[in-house]
C-alpha positions as CSV (number, residue, x, y, z in Angstrom):
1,X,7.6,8.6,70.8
2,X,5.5,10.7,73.1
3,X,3.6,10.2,75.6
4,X,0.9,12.5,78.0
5,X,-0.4,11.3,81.2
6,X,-2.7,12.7,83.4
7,X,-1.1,16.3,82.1
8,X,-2.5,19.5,83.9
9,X,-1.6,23.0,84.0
10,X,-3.4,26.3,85.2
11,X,-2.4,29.7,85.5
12,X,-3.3,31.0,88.7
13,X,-6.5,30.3,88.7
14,X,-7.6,29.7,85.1
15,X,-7.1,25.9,83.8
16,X,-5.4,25.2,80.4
17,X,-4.8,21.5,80.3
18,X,-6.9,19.1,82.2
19,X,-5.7,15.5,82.6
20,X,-4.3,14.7,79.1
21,X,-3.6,11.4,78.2
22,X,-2.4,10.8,74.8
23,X,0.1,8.7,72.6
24,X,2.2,9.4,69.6
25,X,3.6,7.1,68.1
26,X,7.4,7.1,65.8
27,X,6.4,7.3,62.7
28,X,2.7,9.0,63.1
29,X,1.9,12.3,61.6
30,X,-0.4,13.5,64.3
31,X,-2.5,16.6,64.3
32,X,-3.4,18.2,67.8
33,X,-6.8,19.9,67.1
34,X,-9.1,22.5,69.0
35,X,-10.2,26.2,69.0
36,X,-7.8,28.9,69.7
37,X,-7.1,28.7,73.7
38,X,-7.8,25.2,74.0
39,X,-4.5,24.5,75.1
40,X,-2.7,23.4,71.9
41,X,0.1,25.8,72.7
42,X,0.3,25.0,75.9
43,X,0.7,21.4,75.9
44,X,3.2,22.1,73.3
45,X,5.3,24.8,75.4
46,X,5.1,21.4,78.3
47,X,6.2,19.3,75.6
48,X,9.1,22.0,75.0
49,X,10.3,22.3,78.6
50,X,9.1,25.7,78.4
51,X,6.2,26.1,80.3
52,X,5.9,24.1,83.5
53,X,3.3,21.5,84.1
54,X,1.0,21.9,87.7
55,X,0.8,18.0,87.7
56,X,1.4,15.3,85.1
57,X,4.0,14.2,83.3
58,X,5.7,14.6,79.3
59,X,7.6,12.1,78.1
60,X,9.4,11.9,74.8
61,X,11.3,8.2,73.8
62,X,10.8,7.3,77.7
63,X,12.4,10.2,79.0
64,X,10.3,13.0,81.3
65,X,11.1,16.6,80.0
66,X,10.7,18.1,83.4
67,X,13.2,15.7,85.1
68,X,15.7,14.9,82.2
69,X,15.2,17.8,79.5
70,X,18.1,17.1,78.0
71,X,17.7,13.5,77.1
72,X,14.5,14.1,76.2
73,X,14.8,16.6,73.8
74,X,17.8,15.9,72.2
75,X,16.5,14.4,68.8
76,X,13.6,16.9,68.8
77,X,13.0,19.7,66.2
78,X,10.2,22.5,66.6
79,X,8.7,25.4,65.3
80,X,7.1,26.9,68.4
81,X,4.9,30.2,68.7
82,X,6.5,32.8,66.1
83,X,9.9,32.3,65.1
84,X,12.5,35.1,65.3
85,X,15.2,36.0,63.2
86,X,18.0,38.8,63.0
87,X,16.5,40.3,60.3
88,X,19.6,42.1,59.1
89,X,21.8,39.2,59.1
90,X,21.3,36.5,56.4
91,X,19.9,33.4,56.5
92,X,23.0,31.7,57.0
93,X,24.1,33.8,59.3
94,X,21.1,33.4,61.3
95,X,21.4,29.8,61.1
96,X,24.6,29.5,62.3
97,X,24.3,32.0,65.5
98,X,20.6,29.8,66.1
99,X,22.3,26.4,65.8
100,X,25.4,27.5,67.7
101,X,23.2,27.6,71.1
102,X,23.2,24.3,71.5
103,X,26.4,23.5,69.7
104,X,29.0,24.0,66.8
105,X,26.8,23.3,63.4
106,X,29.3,22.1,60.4
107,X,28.7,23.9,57.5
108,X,27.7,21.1,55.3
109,X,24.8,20.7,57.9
110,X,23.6,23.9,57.4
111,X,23.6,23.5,53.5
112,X,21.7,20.7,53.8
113,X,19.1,21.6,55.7
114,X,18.5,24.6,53.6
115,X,18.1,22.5,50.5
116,X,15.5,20.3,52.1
117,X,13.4,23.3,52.9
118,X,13.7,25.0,49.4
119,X,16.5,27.9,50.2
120,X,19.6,27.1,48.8
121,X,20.6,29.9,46.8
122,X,18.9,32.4,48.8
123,X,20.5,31.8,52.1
124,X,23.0,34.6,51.4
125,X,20.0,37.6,51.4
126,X,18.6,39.0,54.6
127,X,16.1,37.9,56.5
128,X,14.6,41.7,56.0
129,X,14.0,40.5,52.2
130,X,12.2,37.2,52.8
131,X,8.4,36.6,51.9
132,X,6.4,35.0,55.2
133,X,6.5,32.3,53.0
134,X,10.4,31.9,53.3
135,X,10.5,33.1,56.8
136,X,8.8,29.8,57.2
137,X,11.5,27.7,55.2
138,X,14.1,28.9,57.6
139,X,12.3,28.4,60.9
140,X,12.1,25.0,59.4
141,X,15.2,24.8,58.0
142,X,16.5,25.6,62.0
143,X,14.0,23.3,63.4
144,X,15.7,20.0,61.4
145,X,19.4,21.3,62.3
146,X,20.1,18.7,65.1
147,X,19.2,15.8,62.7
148,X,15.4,15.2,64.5
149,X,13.4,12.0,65.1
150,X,10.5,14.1,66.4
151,X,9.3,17.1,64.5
152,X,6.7,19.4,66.5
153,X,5.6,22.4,64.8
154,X,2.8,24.7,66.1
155,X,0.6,26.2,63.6
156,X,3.5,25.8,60.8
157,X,1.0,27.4,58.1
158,X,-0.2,30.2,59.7
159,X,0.2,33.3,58.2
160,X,1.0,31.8,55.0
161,X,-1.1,32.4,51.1
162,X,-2.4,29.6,49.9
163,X,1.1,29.1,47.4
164,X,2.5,29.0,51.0
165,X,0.4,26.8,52.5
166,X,0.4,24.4,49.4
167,X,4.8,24.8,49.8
168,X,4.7,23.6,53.2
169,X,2.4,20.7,53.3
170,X,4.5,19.3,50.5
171,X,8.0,19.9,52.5
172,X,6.1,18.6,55.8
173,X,4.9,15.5,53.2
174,X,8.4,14.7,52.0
175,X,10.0,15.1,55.8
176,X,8.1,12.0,56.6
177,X,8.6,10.1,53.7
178,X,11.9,10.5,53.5
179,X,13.5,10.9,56.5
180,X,11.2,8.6,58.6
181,X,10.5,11.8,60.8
182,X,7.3,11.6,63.2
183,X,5.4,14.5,63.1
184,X,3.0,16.2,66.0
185,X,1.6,19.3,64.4
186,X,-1.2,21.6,65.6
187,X,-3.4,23.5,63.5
188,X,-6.9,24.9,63.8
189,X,-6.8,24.4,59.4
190,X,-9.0,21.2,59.2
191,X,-8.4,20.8,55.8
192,X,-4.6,20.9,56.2
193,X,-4.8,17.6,59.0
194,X,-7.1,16.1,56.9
195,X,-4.9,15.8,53.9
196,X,-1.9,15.5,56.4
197,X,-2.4,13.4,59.1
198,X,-2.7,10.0,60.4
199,X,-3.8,10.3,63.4
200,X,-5.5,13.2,65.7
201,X,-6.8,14.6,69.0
202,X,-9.3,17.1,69.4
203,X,-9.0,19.7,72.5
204,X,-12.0,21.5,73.6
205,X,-11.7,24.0,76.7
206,X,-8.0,22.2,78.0
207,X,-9.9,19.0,78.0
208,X,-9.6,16.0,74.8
209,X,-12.5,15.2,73.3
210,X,-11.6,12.6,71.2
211,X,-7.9,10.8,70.3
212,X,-7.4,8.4,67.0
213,X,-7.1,7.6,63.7
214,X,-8.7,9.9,61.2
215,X,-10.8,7.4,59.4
216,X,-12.2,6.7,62.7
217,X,-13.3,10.5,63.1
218,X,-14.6,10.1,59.6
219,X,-17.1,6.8,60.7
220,X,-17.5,8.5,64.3
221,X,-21.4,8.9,63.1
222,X,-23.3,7.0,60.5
223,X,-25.8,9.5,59.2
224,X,-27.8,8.5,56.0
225,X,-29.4,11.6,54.3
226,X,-33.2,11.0,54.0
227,X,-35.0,13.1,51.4
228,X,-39.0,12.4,51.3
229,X,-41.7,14.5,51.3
230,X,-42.4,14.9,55.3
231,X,-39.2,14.6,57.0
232,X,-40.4,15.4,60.7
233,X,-43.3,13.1,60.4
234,X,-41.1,10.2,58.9
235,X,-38.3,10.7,61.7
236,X,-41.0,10.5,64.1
237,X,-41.9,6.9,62.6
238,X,-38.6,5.7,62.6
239,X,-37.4,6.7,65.8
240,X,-40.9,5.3,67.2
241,X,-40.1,2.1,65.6
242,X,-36.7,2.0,66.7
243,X,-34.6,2.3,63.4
244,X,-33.8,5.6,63.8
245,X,-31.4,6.8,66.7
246,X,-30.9,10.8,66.2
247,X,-32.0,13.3,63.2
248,X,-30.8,16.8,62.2
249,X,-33.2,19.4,60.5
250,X,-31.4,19.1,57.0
251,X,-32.5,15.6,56.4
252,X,-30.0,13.4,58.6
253,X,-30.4,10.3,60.7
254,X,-28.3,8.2,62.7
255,X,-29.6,4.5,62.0
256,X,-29.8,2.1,64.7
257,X,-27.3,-0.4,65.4
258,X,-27.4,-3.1,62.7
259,X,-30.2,-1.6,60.7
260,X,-29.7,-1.3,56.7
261,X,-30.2,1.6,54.9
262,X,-32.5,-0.7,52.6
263,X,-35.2,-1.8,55.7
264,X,-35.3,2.6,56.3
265,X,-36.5,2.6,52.6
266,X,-39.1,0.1,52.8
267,X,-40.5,1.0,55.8
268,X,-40.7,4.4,54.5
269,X,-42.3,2.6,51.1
270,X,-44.6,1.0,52.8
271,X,-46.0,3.6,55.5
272,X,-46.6,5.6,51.9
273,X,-43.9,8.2,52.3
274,X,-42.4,9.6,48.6
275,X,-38.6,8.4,48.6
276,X,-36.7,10.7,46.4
277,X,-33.1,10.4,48.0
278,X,-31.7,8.3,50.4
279,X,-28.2,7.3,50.8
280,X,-25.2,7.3,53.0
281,X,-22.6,10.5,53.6
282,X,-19.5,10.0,55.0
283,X,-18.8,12.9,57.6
284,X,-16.3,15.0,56.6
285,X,-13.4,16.1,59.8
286,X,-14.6,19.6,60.1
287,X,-18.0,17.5,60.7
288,X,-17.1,15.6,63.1
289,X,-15.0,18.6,64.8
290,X,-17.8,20.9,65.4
291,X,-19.7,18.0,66.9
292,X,-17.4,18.2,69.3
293,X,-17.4,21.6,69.7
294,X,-21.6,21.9,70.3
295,X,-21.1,20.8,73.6
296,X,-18.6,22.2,76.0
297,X,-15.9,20.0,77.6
298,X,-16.9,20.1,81.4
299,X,-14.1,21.9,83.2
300,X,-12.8,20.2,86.7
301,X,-13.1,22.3,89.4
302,X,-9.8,24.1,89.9
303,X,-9.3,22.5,93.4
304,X,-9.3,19.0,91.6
305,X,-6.0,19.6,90.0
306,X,-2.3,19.4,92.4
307,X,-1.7,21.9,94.5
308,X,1.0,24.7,93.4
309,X,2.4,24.6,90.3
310,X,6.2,22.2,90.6
C-alpha cells in the first residue's frame, strides 16, 4: 500500500528525514513511532503531497505522490496536524463545504459517514458546541468521505480524555475490521500502538531505528530477571563464563545464544549463590522503545543528502 525509499528531507540546513525505507502493507495497522520532532509529521506531510521531499521517493498503490498526486491519493483518508472547522456552521454544513473541494458529496454519503464515527443526530449543532472529543469524530468522519483504502491519521488521540481516547481506538478498531481499511497512524501513546497495531517503526532523530511486527519488538531482547543475594558478583561469573551477554542494575541479563534459563540456575546453585527469583520477562513496547531512544540515531552529514530541495 505504501512504500518509502531512500526518503530525505531538510529544511535549510536542519535534517528531518534521513533515508527512509519502509513498507506498509493493505491491510496492516501500522504505527509510525518516535519522540516529538523525529519526523513523524513530516514524513506524513511527504506522504500527503504537502511538504516536498529533498530526495527520495513516496509511493502509495505504486503510484509516486510527487509525480502523480492525484492517482496516488485518490483512495486516501487523513487526519493531518490539527483539523479545522467553521465553527459557526454545523457539522453538516462543514462537511459538505470540506467534501465539496474535491468534489460533489451526495447526501447519503455524508450520513453515512457520520454514523460510522458516532454523530448522527448531532450533525445539525455547531461545531462551536462540540467536545474535543467530537471535534475528533468529524475530522474523522471527513477523513473517510471519499470511501478510503488507506487511512493515515497523525496523532488521532491527542488532546483527547481518556473516554476520548477509549472512543477512538474503538472506531479506529471497527474501521479495520469492517471496512478492510489499512491504517498508518502515528502516535508518541505507546500504549495506544500496542493495543492497536500490527506492525511498527520507530523514528529516532529523522533516522528509523527499527521496522516490524510488534511481537518482534516485544522478543527484540531476552532478558531473564535474576534475583540472588550478590547480583554484581554473579553477573560477573556469568559473563566470565560466557552465559551471560549484557546486565542492567535492577537484576536483568541477556542470556547467551542457546543457553537455558535452567543451566543460569545451576551454575548459580552450584558456585553457592542463594536463588530466590529467576525467570523470564517479556519486554513490554515502551521497553523496547526507550532502548532505542538511549542512543542517538547518528545524523548524516547534511552534504550527504541531494542537493536543493525538487
Amino acid at each position: 500500500m505504501i512504500q518509502l525509499r531512500d526518503l530525505n528531507k531538510r529544511f535549510g540546513r536542519r535534517p528531518a528525514v534521513i533515508g527512509l525505507s519502509l513498507e506498509v502493507r493493505r491491510g496492516d495497522v501500522f504505527g509510525l513511532l518516535g519522540h516529538n520532532g523525529a519526523g513523524k509529521s513530516t514524513t506524513i506531510g511527504m506522504l500527503l503531497g504537502q511538504v516536498w521531499p529533498s530526495s527520495g521517493t513516496a509511493l502509495i498503490q505504486g503510484h509516486d505522490v510527487a509525480s502523480d498526486r492525484a492517482r496516488a491519493l485518490a483512495r486516501v483518508g487523513a487526519i493531518f496536524e490539527a483539523p479545522a472547522f467553521y465553527d459557526y456552521l454545523s457539522g453538516w454544513r462543514n462537511l459538505e463545504i470540506l467534501s465539496g473541494y474535491t468534489g460533489p458529496t451526495a447526501p447519503a454519503r455524508l450520513r453515512e459517514v457520520l454514523d460510522w464515527v458516532g454523530l448522527s443526530g448531532r450533525e445539525g449543532q455547531a461545531v462551536r458546541t462540540y467536545s474535543h472529543g467530537m471535534r475528533a469524530r468529524l475530522a474523522l468522519a471527513q477523513a473517510l468521505v471519499p470511501n478510503p483504502e488507506l487511512l493515515i491519521l497523525d496523532e488521532p488521540t491527542n488532546g483527547l480524555d481518556p473516554e476520548g481516547i477509549h472512543e477512538m481506538r474503538a472506531t479506529i478498531r471497527r474501521l479495520h475490521a469492517e471496512l478492510g481499511l489499512t491504517l498508518l497512524l502515528s502516535s508518541h501513546l505507546l500504549t495506544e500502538v500496542e493495543q492497536l497495531c500490527s506492525r511498527i517503526a520507530v523514528l529516532n532523530q529523522g533516522r528509523k531505528v527499527f521496522e516490524g511486527a510488534l511481537a518482534e519488538a516485544r522478543q527484540a531482547q531476552d532478558w531473564v530477571r535474576v534475583g540472588t543475594d550478590d547480583f554484581p558478583a554473579a553477573v560477573r561469573m556469568l559473563t566470565t563464563e560466557g552465559l551471560v551477554t549484557r546486565s542492567q542494575p535492577e537484576g536483568l541479563v541477556s542470556l547467551a545464544a542457546g543457553v537455558p534459563v535452567s543451566a543460569v540456575t545451576k551454575r548459580l546453585v552450584d558456585a553457592g549463590f542463594a536463588v530466590h527469583e529467576i525467570r523470564r520477562e517479556v519486554q513490554t513496547l515502551e521497553q523496547f522503545y526507550l532502548s532505542l531512544m538511549k542512543e542517538p540515531a547518528p545524523l548524516e552529514s547534511v552534504a550527504s543528502l541531494s542537493g536543493e530541495n525538487r
